[in-house]
C-alpha positions in Angstrom: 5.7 9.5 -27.4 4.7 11.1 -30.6 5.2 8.4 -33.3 2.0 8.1 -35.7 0.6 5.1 -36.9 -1.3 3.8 -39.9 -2.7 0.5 -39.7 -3.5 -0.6 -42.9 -5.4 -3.6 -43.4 -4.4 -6.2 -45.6 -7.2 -8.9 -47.5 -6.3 -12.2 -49.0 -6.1 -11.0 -52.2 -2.8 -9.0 -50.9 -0.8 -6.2 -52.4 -3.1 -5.9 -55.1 -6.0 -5.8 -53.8 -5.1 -2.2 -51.5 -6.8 0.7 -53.1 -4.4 3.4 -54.5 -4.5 5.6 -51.4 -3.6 2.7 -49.7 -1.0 1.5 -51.7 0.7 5.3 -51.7 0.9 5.2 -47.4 2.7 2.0 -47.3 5.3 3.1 -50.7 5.2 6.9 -48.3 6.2 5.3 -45.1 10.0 6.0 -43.3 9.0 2.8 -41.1 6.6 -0.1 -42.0 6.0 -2.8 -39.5 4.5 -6.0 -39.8 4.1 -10.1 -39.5 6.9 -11.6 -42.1 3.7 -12.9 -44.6 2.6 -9.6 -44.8 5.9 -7.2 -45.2 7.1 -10.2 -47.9 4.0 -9.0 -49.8 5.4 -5.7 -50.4 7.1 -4.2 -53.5 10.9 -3.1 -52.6 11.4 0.7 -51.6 14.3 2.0 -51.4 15.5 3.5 -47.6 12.4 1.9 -46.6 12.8 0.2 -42.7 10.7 -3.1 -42.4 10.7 -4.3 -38.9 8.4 -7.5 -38.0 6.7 -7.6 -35.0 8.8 -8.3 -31.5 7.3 -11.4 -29.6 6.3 -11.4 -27.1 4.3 -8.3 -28.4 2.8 -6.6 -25.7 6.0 -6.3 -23.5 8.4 -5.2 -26.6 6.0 -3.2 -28.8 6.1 0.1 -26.3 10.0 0.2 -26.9 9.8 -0.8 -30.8 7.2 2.3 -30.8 9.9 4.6 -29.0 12.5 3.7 -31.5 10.4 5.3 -34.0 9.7 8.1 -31.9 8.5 11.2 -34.3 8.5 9.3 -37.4 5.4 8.0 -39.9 5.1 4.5 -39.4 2.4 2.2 -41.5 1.0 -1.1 -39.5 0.1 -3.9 -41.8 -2.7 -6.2 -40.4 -5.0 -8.8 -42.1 -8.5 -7.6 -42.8 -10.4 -5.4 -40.2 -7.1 -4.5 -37.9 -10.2 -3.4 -35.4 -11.3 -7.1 -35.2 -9.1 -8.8 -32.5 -5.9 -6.9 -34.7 -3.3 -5.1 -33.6 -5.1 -1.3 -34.3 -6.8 -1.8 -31.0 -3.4 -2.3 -29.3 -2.3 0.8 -31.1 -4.5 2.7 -29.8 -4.8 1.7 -26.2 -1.0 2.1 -26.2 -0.6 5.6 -28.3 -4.3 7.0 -27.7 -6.9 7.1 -30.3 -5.5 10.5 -32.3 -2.2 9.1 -32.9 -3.6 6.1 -35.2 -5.1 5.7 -38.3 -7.0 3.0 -39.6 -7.4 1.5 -43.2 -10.1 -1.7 -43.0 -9.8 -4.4 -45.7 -12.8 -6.7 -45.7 -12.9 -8.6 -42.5 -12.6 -12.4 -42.0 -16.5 -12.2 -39.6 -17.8 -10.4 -43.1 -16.2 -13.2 -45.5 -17.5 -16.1 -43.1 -20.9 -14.7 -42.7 -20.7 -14.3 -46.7 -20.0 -17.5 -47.3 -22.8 -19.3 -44.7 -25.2 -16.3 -45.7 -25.5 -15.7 -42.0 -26.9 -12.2 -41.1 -24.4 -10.2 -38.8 -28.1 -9.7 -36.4 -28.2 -13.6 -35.8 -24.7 -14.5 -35.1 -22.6 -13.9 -32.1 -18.6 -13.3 -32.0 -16.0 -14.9 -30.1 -12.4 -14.2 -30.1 -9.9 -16.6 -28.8 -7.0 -15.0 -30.1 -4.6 -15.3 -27.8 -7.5 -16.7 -25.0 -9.0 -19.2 -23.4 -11.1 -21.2 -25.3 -13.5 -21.6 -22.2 -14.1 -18.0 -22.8 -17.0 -19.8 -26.0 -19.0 -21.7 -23.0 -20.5 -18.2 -21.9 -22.2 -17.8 -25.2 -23.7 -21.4 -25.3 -27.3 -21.4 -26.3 -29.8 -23.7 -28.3 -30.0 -22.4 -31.8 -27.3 -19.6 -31.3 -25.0 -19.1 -34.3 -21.4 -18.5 -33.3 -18.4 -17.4 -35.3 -15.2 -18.2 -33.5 -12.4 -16.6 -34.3 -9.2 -18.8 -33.9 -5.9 -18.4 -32.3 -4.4 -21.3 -34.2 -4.8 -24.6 -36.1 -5.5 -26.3 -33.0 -8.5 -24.0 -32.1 -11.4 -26.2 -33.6 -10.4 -29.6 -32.0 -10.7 -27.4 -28.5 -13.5 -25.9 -29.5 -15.4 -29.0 -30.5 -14.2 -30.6 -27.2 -16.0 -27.9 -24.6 -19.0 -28.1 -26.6 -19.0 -31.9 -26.0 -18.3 -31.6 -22.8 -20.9 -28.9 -22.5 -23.6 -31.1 -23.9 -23.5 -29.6 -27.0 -21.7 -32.1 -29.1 -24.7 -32.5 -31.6 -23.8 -28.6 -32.9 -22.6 -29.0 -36.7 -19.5 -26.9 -37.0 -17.7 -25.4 -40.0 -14.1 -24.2 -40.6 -13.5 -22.2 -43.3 -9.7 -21.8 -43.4 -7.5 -19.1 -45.2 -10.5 -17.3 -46.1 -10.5 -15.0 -49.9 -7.2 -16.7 -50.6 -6.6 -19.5 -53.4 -6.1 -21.7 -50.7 -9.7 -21.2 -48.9 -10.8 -24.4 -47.5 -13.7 -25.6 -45.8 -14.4 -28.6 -43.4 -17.7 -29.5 -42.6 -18.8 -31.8 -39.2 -20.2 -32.2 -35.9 -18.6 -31.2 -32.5 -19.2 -34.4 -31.0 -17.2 -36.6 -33.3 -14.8 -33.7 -34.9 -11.3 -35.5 -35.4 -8.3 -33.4 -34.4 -6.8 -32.9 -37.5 -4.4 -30.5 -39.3 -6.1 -27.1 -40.4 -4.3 -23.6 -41.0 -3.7 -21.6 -38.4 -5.4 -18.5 -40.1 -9.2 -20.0 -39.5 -12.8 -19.5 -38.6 -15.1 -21.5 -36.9 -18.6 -21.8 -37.5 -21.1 -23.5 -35.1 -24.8 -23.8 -35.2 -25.2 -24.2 -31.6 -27.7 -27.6 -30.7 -27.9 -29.3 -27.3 -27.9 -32.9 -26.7 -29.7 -32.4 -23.7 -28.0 -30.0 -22.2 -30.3 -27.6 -19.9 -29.6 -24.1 -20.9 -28.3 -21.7 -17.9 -29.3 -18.4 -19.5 -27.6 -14.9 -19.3 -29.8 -13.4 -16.1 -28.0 -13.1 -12.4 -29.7 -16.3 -10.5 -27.9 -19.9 -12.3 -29.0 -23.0 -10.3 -26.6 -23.7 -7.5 -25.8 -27.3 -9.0 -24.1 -25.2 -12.4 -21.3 -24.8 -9.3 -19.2 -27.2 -8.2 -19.2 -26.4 -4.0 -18.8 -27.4 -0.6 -21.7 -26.4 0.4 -20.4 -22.8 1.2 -21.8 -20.7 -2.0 -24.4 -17.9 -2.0 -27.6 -19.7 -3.2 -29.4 -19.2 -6.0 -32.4 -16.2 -4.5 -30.2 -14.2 -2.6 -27.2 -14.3 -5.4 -30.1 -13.0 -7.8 -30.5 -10.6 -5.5 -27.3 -9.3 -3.9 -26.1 -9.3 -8.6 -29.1 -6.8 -8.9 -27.8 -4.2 -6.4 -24.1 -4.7 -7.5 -25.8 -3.8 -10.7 -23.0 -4.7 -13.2 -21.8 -2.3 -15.8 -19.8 -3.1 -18.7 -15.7 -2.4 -18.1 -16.4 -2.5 -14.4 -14.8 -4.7 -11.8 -16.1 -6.8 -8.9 -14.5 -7.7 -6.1 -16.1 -10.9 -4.3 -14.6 -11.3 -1.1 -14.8 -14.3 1.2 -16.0 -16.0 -2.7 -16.5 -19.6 -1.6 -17.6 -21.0 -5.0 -17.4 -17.8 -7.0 -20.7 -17.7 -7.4 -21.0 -13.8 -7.4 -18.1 -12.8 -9.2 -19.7 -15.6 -12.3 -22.3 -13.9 -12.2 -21.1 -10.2 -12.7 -18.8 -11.6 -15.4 -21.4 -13.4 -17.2 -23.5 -9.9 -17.3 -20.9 -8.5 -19.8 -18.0 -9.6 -21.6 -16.0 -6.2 -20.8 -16.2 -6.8 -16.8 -13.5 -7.5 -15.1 -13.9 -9.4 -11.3 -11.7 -11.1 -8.4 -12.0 -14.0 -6.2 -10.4 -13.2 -2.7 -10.7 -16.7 -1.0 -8.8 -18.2 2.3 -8.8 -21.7 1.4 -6.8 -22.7 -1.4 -8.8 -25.8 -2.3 -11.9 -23.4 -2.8 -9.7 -21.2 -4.6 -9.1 -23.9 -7.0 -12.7 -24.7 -7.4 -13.7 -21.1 -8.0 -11.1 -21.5 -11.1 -12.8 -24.6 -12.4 -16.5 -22.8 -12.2 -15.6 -19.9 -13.9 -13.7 -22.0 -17.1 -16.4 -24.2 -17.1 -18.8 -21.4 -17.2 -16.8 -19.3 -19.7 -15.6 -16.9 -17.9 -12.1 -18.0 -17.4 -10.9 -14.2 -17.1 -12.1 -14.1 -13.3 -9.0 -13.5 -11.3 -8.3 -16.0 -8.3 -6.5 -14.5 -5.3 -5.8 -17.2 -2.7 -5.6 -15.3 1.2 -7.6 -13.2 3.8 -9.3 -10.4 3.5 -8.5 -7.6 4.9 -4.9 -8.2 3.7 -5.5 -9.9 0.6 -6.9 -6.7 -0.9 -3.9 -4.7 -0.9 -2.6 -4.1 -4.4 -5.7 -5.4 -6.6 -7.4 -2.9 -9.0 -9.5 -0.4 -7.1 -13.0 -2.0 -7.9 -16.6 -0.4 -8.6 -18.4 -3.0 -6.7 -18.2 -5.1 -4.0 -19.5 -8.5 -2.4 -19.1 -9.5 1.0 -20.2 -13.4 1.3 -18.6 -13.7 4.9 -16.1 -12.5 6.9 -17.8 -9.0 7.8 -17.1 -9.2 11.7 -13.2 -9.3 10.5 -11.4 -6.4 11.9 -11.5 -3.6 9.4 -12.7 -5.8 6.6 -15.9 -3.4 5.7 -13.6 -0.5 6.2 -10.9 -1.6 3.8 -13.6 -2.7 1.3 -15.4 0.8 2.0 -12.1 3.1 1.5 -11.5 1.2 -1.7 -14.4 1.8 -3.1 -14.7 3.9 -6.4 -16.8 6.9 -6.1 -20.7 5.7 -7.2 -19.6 2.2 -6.6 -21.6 -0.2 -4.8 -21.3 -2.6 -1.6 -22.9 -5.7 -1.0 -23.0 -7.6 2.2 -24.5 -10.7 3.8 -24.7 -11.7 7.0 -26.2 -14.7 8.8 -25.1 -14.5 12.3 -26.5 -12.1 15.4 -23.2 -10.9 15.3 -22.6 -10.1 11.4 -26.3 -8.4 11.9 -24.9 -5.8 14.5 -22.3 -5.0 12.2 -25.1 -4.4 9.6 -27.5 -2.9 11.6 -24.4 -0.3 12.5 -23.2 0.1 9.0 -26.7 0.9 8.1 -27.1 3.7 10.6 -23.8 5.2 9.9 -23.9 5.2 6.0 -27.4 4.2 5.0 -28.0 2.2 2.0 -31.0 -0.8 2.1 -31.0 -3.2 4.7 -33.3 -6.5 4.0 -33.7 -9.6 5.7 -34.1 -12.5 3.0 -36.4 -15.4 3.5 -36.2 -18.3 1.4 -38.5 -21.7 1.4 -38.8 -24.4 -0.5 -41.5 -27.0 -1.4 -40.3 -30.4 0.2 -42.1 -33.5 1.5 -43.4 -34.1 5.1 -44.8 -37.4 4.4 -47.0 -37.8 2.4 -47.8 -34.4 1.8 -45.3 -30.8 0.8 -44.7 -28.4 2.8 -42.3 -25.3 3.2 -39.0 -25.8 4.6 -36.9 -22.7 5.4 -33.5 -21.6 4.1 -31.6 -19.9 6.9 -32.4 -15.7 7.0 -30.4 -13.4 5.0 -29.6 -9.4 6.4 -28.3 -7.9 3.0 -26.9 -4.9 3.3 -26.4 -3.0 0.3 -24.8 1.1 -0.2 -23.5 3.1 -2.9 -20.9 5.2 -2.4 -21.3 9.0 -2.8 -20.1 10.2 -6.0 -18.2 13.2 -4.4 -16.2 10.2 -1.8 
């Protein structure tokens, strides 16, 4: 495909407000596409096509694109087009030399103008398009969030998870239709927010402060009890552990296999908001559960995939790291998990039993890598007095592949 783009963005203050050069793409353009609010802003040219944007967008753009195969087409988008706009889709879907980008002044800069908060002490969310859950990964005590809506219904939801969260005392701000006329603001508190009718163009604002809430932090090793389990998760000191060898890199993707509680692949998603991960789990009821923990702990991107490994594999994204919770004596499980391995990727696996240790031990000889035996105890009462009481041993065995594999 050799169509062009321009993607011009678009402020409040609308036609107008484009700069001349700006003004002279759009009026130059065979084909200008658009939402209906934005192409109604536009002067009349003649011969001009205006074509709003197919829905849903992401399966019908590629063909819109190939119907204006070899022409100049202009994009118009509001603000920033590079800020959760449809530039970035552009370019994902043309590649980055067939797209042009005009910025008008985004809605994060006209927020942070208008709360005079610095851009160094306030985080970003996007739910556009996503799950809100995807705003409990960032919660912290005094954090400053900017939230960037997918609709008018976006700050009731918002204000819910923080309550639920145990951050309902966080006072929150929606500034609505931002640099336009009709810019509005509405001022509150998550906990007793009413749901009630803002625009769908909207920001919200929240000064993050817990009502008790214990704060889980953003390093590998989150208290067991942050997961809701069965008993079968990997506990808190060897998940810290077997996290720091899978050694998470932004854009990467986990595969936890045998998940149990998802423990793992949280973690690895928490690390980074580009990684990507999946669940393989037996037992559908666990499977559910691993769902649950990863909304309520914001990352409800974690993909779910309810079967048995070996089998269950086949046809998922060809990962960069891999956990092995259980299941390693099952035939050909560390040697599907091994082929599919990405060059410089890494494999982690635990084992409990004498026989999941032989596999280990073998593994180790063959391919090398670390092998450890973990030993966790814990203070606990005999009596009257404390005393240790051990946690059942760990053999971690952890390899990176060869970069030449």
């Amino acid at each position: 495909m050799s169509t062009r783009v321009t993607v011009v963005g678009i402020g409040a203050d609308g036609w107008t407000g484009l700069t001349e050069a700006a003004r002279e793409m759009v009026d130059g353009a065979a084909v200008v596409l658009g939402g209906e609010r934005h192409l109604a802003m536009l002067p009349d040219v003649p011969e001009q096509i205006r074509q709003t944007w197919p829905s849903p967008l992401l399966e019908q753009l590629p063909s819109l694109l190939a119907t204006f195969d070899g022409y100049e087409v202009v994009a118009l988008a509001s603000g920033d087009p590079l800020v959760s706009g449809i530039a970035t889709t552009l370019v994902e879907m043309l590649g980055k030399d067939a797209v042009t980008v005009v910025p008008a002044l985004s809605s994060v800069a006209l927020a942070r103008a208008r709360l005079r908060w610095s851009a160094e002490s306030t985080e970003v969310v996007t739910l556009v398009g996503r799950d809100p859950h995807l705003v409990a990964r960032s919660l912290a005590p005094g954090l400053r969030l900017l939230v960037l809506s997918s609709d008018g219904s976006t700050p009731a939801e918002v204000a819910a998870l923080l309550t639920a969260a145990g951050y309902g005392a966080s006072p929150m701000t929606v500034l609505s239709d931002l640099g336009a006329p009709e810019e509005a603001r509405l001022d509150g508190v998550a906990a007793s927010w009413r749901d009630q009718a803002v625009p769908a163009l909207n920001v919200v604002a929240v000064e993050l402060a817990s009502s008790g809430a214990r704060p889980l932090g953003f390093v590998a090793g989150l208290p067991d009890d942050a997961f809701e389990h069965d008993g079968q998760i990997t506990k808190r000191d060897v998940r810290a552990s077997a996290v720091a060898r899978l050694a998470p890199v932004p854009g990467q993707t986990l595969w936890d296999v045998g998940a149990g509680a998802g423990s793992v692949g949280i973690e690895w998603l928490r690390a980074h908001p580009t990684c990507r991960a999946v669940a393989i789990e037996a037992r559908e009821d666990r499977a559910a559960r691993i769902a649950r923990n990863a909304s309520t702990l914001g990352v409800p991107v974690l993909q779910v995939v309810t079967g048995r490994a070996p089998e269950a594999l086949e046809g998922l994204e060809r990962p960069d790291a891999i956990f092995v919770g259980g299941g390693a004596t099952e035939e050909g499980l560390v040697d599907a998990c091994w082929d599919a391995l990405r060059p410089g990727g890494r494999l982690v696996v635990h084992g409990v039993t004498l026989e999941t240790e032989a596999v280990l031990a073998h593994r180790y000889a063959e391919l090398g890598g670390e092998l450890t035996r973990l030993h966790v105890e814990h203070a606990a009462p005999i009596g009257t007095f404390t005393g240790w009481t051990p946690s059942r041993a760990i053999m971690q065995w952890a390899v990176t592949k060869d970069e030449e594999s």
